[in-house]
Biopython code that builds the backbone (N, CA, C, O; Angstrom):
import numpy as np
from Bio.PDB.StructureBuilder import StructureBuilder

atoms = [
    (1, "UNK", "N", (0.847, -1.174, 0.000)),
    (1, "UNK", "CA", (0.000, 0.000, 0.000)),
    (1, "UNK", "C", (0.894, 1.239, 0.000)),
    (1, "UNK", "O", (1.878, 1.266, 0.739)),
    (2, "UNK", "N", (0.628, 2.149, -0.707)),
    (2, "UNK", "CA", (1.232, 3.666, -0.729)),
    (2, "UNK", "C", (1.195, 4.496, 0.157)),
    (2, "UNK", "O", (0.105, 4.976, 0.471)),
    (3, "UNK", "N", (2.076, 4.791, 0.639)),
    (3, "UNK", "CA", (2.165, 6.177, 2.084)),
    (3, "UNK", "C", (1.150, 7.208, 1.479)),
    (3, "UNK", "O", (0.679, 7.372, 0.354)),
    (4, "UNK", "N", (0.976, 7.960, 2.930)),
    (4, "UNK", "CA", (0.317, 9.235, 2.267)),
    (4, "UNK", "C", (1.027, 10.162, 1.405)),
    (4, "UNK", "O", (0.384, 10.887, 0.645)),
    (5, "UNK", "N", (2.423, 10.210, 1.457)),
    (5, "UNK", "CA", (3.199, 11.126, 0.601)),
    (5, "UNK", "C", (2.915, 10.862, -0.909)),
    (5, "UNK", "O", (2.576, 11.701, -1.744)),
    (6, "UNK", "N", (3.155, 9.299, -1.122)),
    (6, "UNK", "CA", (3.250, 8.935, -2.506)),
    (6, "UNK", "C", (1.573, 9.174, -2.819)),
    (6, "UNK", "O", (1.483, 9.545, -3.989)),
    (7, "UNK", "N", (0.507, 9.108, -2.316)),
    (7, "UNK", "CA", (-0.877, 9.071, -2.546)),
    (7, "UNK", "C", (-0.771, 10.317, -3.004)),
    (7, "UNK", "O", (-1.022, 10.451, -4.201)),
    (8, "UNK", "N", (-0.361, 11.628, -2.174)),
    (8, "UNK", "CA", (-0.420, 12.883, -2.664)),
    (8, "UNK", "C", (0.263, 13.478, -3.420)),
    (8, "UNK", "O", (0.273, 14.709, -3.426)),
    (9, "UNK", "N", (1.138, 12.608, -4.396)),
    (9, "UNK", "CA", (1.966, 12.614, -5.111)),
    (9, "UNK", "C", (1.532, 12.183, -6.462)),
    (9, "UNK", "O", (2.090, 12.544, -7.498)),
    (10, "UNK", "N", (0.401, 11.309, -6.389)),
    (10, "UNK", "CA", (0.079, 10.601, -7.276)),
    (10, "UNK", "C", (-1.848, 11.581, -7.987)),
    (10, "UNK", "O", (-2.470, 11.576, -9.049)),
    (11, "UNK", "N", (-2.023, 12.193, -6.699)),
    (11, "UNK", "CA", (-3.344, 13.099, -6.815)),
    (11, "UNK", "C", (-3.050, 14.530, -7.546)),
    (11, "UNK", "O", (-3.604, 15.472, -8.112)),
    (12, "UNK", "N", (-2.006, 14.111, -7.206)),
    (12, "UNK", "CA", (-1.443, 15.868, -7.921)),
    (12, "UNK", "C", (-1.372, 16.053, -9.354)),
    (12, "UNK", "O", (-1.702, 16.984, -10.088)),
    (13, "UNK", "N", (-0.751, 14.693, -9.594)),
    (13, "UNK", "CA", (-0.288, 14.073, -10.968)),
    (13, "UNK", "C", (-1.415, 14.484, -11.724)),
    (13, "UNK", "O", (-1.477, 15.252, -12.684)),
    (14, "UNK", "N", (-2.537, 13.671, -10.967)),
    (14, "UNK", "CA", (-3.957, 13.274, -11.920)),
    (14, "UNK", "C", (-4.120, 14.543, -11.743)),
    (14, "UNK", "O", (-3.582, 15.169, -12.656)),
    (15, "UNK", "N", (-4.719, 15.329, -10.828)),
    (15, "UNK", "CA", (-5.055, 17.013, -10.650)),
    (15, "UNK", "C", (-4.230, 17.696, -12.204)),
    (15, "UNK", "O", (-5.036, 18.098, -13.043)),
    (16, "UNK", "N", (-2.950, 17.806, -12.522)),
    (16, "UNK", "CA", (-2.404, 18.203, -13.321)),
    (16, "UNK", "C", (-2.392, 17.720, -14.813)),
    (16, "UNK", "O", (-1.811, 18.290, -15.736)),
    (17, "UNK", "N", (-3.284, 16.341, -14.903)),
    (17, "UNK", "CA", (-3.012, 15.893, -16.201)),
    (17, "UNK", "C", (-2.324, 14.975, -16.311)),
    (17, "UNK", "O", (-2.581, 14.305, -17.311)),
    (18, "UNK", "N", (-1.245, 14.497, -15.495)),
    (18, "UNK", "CA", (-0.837, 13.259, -15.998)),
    (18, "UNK", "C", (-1.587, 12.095, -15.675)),
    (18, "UNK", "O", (-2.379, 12.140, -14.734)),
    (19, "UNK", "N", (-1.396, 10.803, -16.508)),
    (19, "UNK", "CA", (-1.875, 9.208, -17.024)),
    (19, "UNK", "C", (-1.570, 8.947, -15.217)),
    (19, "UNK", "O", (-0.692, 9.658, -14.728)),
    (20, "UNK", "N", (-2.203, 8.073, -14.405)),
    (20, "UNK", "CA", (-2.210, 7.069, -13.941)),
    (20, "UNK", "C", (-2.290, 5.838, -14.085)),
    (20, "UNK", "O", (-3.232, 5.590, -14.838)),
    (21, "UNK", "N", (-1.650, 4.710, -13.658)),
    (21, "UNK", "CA", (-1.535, 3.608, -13.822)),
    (21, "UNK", "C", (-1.456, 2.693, -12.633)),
    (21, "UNK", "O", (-0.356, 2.859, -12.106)),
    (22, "UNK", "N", (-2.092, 1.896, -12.066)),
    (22, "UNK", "CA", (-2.175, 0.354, -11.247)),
    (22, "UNK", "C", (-1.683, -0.811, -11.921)),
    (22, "UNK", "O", (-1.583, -1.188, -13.089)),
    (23, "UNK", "N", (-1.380, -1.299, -10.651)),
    (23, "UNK", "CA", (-0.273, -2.808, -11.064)),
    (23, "UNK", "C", (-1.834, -4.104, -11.061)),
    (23, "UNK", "O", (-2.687, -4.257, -10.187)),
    (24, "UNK", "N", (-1.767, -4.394, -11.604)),
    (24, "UNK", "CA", (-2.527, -5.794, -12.290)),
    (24, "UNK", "C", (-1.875, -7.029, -11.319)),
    (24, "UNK", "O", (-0.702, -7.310, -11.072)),
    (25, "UNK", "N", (-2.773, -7.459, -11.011)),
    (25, "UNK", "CA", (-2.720, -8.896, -9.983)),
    (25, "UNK", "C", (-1.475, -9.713, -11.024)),
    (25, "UNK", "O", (-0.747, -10.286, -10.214)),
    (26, "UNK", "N", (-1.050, -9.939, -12.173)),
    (26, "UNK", "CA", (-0.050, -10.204, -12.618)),
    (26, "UNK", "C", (1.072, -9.256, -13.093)),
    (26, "UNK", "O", (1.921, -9.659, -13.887)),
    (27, "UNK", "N", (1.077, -8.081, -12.642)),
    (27, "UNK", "CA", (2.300, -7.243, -12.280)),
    (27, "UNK", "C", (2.406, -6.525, -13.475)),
    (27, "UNK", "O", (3.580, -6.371, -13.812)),
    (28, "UNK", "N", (1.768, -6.145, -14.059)),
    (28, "UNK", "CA", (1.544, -5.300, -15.472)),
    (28, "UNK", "C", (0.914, -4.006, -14.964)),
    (28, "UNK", "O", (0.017, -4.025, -14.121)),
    (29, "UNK", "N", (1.504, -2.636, -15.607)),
    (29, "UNK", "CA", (1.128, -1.731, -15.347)),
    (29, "UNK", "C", (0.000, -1.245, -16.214)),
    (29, "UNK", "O", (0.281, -1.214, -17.412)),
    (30, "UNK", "N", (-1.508, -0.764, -15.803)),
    (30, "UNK", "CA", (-2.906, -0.734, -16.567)),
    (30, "UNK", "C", (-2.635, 1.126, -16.356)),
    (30, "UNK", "O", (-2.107, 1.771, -15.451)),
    (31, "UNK", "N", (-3.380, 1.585, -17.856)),
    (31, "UNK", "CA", (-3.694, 2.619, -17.557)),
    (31, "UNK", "C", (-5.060, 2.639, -16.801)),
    (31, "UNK", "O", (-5.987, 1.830, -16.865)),
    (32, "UNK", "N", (-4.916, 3.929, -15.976)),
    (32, "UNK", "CA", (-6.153, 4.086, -14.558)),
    (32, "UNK", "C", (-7.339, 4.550, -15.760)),
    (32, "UNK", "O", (-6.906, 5.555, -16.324)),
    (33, "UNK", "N", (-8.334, 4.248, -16.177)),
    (33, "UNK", "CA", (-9.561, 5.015, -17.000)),
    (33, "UNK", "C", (-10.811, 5.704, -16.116)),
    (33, "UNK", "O", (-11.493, 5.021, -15.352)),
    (34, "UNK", "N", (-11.008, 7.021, -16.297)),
    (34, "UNK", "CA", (-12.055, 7.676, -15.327)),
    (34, "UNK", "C", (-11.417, 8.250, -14.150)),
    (34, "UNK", "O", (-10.731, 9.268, -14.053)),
    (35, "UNK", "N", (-11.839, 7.254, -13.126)),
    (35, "UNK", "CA", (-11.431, 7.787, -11.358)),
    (35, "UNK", "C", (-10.371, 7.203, -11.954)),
    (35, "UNK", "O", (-10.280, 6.309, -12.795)),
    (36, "UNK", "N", (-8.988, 8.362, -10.932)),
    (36, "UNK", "CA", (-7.743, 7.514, -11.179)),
    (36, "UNK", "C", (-8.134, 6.275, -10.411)),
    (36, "UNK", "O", (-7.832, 5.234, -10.992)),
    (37, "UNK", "N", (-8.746, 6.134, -9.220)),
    (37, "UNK", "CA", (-8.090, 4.692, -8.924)),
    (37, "UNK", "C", (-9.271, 3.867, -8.759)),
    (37, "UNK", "O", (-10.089, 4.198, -7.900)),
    (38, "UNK", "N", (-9.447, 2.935, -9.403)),
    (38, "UNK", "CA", (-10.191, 1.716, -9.738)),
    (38, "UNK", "C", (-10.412, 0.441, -8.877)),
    (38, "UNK", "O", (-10.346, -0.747, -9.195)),
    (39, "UNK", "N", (-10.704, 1.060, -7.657)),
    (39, "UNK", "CA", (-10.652, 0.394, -6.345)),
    (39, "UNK", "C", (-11.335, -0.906, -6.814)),
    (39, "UNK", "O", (-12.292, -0.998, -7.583)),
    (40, "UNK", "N", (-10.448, -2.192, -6.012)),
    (40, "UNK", "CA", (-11.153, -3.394, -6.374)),
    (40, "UNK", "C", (-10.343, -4.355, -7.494)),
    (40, "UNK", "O", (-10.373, -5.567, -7.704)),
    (41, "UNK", "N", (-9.702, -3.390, -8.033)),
    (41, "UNK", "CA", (-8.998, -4.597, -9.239)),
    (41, "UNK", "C", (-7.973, -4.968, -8.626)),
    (41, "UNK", "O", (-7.075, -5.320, -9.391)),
    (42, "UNK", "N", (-7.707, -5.043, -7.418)),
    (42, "UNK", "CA", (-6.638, -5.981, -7.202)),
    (42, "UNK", "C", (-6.682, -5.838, -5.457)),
    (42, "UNK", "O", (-7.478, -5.143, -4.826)),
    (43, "UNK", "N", (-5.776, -6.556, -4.988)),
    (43, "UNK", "CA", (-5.939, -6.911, -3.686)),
    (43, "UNK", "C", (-4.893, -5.958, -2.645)),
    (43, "UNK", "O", (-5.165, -5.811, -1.454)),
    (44, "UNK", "N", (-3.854, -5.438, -3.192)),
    (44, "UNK", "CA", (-3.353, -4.429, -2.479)),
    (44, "UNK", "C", (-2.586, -3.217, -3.872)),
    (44, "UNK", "O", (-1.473, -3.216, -4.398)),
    (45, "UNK", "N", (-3.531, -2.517, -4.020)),
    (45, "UNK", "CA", (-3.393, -1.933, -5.285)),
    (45, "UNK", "C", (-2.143, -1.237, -5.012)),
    (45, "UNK", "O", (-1.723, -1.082, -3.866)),
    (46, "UNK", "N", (-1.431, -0.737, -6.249)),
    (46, "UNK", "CA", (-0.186, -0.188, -6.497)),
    (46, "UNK", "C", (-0.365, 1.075, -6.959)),
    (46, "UNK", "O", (-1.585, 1.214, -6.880)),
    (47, "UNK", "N", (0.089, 2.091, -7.394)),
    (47, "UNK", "CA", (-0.473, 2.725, -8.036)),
    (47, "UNK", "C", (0.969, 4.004, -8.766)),
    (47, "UNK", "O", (1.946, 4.241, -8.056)),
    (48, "UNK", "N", (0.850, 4.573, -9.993)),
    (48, "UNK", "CA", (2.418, 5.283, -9.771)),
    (48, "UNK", "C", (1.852, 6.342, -11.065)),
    (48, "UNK", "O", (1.018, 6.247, -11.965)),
    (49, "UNK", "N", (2.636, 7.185, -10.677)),
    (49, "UNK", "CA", (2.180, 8.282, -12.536)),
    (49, "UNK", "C", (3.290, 7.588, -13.384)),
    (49, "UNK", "O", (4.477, 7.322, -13.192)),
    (50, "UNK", "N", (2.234, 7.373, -14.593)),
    (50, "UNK", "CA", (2.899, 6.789, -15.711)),
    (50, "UNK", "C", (4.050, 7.457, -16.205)),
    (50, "UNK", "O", (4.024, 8.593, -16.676)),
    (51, "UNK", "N", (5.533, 6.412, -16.044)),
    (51, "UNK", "CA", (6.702, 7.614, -16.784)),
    (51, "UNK", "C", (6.528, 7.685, -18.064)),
    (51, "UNK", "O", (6.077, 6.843, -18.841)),
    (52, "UNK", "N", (7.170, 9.457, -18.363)),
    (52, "UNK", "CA", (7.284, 9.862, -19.773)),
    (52, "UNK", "C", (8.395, 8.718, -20.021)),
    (52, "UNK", "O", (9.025, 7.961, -19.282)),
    (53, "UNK", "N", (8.319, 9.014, -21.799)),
    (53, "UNK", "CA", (9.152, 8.255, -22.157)),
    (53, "UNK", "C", (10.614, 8.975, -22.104)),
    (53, "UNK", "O", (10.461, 10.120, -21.677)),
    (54, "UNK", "N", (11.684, 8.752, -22.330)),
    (54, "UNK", "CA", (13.159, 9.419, -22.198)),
    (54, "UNK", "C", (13.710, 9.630, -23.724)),
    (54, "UNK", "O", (13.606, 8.804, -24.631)),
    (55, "UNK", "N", (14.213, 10.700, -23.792)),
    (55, "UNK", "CA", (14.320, 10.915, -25.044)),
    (55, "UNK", "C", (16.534, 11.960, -24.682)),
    (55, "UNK", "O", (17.136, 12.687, -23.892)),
    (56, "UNK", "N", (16.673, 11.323, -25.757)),
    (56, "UNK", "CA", (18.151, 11.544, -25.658)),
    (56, "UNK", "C", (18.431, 12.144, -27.396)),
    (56, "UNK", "O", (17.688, 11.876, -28.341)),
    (57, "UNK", "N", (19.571, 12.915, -27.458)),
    (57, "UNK", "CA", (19.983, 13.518, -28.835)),
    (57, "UNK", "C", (21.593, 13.085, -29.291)),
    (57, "UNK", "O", (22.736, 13.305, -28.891)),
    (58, "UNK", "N", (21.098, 12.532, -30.093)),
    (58, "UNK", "CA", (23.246, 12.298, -30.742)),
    (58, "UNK", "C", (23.473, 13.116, -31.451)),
    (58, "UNK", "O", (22.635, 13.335, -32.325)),
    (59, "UNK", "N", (24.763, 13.977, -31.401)),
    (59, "UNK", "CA", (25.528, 14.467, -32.707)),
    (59, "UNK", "C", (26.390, 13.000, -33.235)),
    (59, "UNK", "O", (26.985, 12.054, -32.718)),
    (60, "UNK", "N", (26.049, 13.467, -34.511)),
    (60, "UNK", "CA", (26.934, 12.163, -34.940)),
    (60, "UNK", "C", (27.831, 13.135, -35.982)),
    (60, "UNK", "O", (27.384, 13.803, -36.914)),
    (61, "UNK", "N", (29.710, 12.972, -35.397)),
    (61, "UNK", "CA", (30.474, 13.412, -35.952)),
    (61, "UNK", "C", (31.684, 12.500, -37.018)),
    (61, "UNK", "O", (31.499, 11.320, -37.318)),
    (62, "UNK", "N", (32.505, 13.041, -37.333)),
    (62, "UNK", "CA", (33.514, 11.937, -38.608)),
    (62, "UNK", "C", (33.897, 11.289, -37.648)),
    (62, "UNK", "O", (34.044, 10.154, -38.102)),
    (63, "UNK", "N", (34.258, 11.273, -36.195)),
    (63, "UNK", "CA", (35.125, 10.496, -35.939)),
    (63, "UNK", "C", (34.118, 10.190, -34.550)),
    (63, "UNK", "O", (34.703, 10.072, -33.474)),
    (64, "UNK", "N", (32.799, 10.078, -34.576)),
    (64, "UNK", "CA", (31.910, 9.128, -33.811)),
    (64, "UNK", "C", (30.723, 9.986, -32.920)),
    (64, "UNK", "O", (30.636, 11.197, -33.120)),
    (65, "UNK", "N", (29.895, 9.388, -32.022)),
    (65, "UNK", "CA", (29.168, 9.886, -31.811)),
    (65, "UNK", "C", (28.798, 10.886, -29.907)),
    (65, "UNK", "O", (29.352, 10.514, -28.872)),
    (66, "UNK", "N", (28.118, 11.699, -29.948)),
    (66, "UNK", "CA", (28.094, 12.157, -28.673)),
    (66, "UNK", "C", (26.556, 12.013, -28.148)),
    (66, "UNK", "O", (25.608, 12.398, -28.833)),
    (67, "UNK", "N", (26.413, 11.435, -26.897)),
    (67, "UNK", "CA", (25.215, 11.632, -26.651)),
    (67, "UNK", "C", (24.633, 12.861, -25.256)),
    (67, "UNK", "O", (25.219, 12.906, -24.174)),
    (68, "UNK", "N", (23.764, 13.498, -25.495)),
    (68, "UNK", "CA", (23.378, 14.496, -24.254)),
    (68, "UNK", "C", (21.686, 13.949, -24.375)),
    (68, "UNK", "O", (21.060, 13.233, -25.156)),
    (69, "UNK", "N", (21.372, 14.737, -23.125)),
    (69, "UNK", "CA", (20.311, 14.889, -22.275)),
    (69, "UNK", "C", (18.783, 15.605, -22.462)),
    (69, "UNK", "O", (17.641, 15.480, -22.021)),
    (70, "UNK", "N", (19.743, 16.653, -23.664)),
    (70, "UNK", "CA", (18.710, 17.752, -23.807)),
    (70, "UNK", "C", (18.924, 17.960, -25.385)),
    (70, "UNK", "O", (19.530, 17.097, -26.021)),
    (71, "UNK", "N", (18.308, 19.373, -26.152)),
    (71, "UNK", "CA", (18.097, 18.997, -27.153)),
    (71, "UNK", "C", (18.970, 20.436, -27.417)),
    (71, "UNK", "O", (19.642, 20.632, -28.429)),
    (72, "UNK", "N", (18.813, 21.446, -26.241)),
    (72, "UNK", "CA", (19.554, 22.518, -26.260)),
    (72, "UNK", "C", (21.151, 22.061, -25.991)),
    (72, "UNK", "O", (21.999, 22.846, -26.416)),
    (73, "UNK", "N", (21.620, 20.825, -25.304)),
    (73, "UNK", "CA", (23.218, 20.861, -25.230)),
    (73, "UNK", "C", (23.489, 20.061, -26.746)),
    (73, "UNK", "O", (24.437, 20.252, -27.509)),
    (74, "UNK", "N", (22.398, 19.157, -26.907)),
    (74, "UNK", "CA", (23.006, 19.101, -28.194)),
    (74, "UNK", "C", (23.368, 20.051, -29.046)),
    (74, "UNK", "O", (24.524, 20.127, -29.462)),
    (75, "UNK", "N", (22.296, 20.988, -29.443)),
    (75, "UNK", "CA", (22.516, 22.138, -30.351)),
    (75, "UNK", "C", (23.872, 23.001, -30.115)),
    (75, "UNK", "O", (24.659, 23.381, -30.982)),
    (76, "UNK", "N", (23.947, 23.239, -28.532)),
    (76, "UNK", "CA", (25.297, 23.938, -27.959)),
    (76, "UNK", "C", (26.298, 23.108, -28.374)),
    (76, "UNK", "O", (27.263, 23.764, -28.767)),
    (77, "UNK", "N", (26.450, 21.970, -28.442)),
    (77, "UNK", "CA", (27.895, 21.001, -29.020)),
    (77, "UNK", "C", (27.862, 20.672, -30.544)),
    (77, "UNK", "O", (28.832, 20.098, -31.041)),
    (78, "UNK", "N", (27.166, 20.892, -31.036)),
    (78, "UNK", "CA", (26.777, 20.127, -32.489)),
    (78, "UNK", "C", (27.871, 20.618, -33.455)),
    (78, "UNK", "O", (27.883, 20.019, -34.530)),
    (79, "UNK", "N", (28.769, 21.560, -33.297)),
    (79, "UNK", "CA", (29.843, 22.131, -33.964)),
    (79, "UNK", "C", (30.567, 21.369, -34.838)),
    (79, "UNK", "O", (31.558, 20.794, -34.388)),
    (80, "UNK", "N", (30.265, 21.234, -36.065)),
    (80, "UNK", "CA", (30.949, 20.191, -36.930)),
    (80, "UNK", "C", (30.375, 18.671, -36.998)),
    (80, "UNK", "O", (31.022, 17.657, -37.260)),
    (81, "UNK", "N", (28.919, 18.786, -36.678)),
    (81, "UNK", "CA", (28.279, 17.696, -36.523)),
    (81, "UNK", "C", (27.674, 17.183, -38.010)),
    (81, "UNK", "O", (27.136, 17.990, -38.769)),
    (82, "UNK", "N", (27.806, 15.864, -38.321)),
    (82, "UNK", "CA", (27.038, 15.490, -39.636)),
    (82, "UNK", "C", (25.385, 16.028, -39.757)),
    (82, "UNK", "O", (24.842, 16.717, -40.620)),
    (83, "UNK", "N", (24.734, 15.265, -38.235)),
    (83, "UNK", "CA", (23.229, 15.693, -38.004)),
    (83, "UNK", "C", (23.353, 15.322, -36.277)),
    (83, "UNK", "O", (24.220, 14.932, -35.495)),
    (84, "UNK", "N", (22.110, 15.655, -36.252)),
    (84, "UNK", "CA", (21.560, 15.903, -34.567)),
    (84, "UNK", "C", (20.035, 14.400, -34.556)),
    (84, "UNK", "O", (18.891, 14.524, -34.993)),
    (85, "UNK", "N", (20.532, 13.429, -34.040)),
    (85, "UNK", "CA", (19.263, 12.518, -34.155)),
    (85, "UNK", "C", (18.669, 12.450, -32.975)),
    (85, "UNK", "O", (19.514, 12.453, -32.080)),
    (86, "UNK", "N", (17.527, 12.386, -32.563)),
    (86, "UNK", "CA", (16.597, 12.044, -31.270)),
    (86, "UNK", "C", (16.173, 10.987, -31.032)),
    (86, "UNK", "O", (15.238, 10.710, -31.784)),
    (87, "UNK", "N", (16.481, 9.996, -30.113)),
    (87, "UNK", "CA", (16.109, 8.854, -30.023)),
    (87, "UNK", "C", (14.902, 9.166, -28.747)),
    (87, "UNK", "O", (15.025, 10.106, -27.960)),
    (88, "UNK", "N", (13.554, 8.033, -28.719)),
    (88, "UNK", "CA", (12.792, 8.671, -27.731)),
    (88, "UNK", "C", (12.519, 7.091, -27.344)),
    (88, "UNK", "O", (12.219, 6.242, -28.183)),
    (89, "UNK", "N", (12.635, 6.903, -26.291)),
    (89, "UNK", "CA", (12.367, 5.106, -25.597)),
    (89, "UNK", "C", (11.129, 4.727, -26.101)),
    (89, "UNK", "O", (10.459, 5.728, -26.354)),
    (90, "UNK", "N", (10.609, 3.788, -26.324)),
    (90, "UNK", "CA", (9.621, 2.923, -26.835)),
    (90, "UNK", "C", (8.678, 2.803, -25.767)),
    (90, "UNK", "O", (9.267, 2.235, -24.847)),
    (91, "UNK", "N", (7.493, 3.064, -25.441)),
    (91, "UNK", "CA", (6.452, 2.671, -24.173)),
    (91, "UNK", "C", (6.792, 1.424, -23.935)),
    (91, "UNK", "O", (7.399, 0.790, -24.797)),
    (92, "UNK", "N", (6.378, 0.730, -22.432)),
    (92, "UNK", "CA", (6.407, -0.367, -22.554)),
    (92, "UNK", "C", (5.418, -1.149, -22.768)),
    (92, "UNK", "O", (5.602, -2.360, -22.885)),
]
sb = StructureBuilder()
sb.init_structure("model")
sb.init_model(0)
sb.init_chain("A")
sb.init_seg("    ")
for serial, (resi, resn, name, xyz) in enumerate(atoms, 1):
    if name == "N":
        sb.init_residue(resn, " ", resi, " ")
    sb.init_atom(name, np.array(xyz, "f"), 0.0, 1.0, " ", f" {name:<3s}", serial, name[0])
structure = sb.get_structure()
């Protein structure tokens, strides 16, 4: 079960717009539909704001590649760069 911190952590989320999600009696994360929480589908519900996905930028130069964080340090390093690619993680 979730402390009160993480509960009010997770109300805020929904308050603001982000996806909620509960863990499934076989450990799969469900998106929450309606009320975030869907009391009843499971026996000691889980509950977490769905992570964004992560998204990273390469310069890819002649003699190999750099990876950053943001899209602005890429641009700040890109100096002699072939191109600037964005890779963004796959949902799970």
């Amino acid at each position: 079960m979730a402390t009160v911190d993480e509960m009010i952590e997770i109300l805020m989320a929904y308050k603001a717009g982000k996806k909620i999600q509960y863990q499934s009696s076989d450990r799969v994360w469900i998106d929450c539909s309606g009320a975030p929480f869907p009391l009843g589908q499971t026996r000691d519900p889980k509950y977490r704001v769905k992570p964004e996905p992560r998204s990273v930028w390469v310069n890819e130069h002649p003699g190999g590649s750099v990876v950053h964080l943001s899209k602005e340090m890429a641009d700040k390093y890109s100096g002699g760069s072939l191109r600037t690619v964005r890779y963004v993680e796959s949902p799970e």
